[in-house]
C-alpha positions, 0 to 999 in steps of 0.5 A: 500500500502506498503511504501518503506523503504531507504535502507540506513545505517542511516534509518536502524539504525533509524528502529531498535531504532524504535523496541527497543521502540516496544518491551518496548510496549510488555514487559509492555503489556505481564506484564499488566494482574500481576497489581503489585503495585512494577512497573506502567505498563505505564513506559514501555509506557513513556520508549517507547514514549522516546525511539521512540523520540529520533530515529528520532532525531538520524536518522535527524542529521545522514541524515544531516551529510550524505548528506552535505557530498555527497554533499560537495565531489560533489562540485556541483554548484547545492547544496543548497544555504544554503551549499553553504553560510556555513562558515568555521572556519580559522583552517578549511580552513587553513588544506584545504590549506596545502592539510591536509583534504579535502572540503567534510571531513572539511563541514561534520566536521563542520557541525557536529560541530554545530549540534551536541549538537541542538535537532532535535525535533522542525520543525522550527530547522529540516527545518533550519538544512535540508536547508543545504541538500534540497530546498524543503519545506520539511513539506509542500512536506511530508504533500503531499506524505503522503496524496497521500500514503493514497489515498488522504483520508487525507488532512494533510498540513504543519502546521498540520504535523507539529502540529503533530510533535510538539504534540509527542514532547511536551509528551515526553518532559513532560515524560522526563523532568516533569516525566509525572506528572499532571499540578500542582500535584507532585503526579498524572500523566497522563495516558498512554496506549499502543494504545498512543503511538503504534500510535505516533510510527507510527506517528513517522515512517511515517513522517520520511518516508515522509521526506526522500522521499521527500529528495530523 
């Protein structure tokens, strides 16, 4: 079954940095077959893997930063409890009163004030930053919807989702921070293949569908 895409501005440009890290697999699968000692073909690879993490950090912080904004314009009574709770800086409410900027633009601002510089790359931070836009328990209800997309032959749960999650976090953080060497060698690292990390892109992509399915 095929699996709509949100036709939003923020998911599109989250597709397109997914493809970016696509066609670094390519690049490294057409270069496979020359085995040159000047470059190790699972550099595109671990190019890729980072690439793909950080298109869906991208994409979460650009959802938040959307949806406080529509829902801070709407002043609904409605809103998240967490949106309703959040504090504003003095200055901030200060130029609301002189009528120098308004409710929607002074809560996105901050917002983004504050999460700007947060990586989005640990379940525990994506929930506490999206309780800003939603109520719903986002890893339990994207752990449903994809097991309903794939004919409930799945059985994911939130914590599994999450672990997941976590796994494809953890080797890029190895890659990018560790530069993918073995535990304990400065020499050796971990191998890669093309088939690694298509599927954690894919894993990538369909939870980020998931999730903002269940954002609405």
């Amino acid at each position: 079954m095929a699996i709509p895409h949100p036709q939003t501005r923020e998911f599109q440009a989250f597709r397109t940095n997914l493809e970016y890290a696509r066609k670094m697999i390519l690049a490294g699968q057409s270069l496979a077959a020359f085995q040159s000692p000047v470059f190790d073909i699972g550099d595109f690879y671990r190019a890729a893997w980072v690439q793909a993490v950080s298109a869906i950090d991208h994409w979460f912080h650009e959802e938040l930063y959307r949806r406080v904004a529509d829902l801070a314009a709407q002043d609904s009574p409605g809103m998240p409890y967490q949106l309703t709770k959040f504090e504003l800086p003095l200055a901030k409410v200060e130029d609301l009163r002189r009528g120098t900027t308004t409710l929607a633009d002074a809560v996105s601002e901050h917002v983004k004030a504050k999460w700007a510089n947060a990586s989005l790359q640990n379940p525990r931070k994506i929930s506490e930053a999206l309780k800003l836009v939603t109520e719903e328990d986002i890893w339990a209800k994207a752990a449903v919807q994809l097991n309903a997309w794939n004919h409930d032959r799945t059985s994911l749960t939130a914590q599994s989702l999450k672990k997941q999650y976590v796994a494809i976090m953890e080797r890029r953080n190895k890659i990018a921070h560790d530069a993918d060497l073995l535990d304990g060698d400065l020499k050796r690292r971990r191998p890669i293949t093309d088939a690694d990390v298509t599927d954690a892109i894919d894993w990538i992509e369909r939870i980020a569908l998931a999730i903002a399915s269940v954002l609405g």
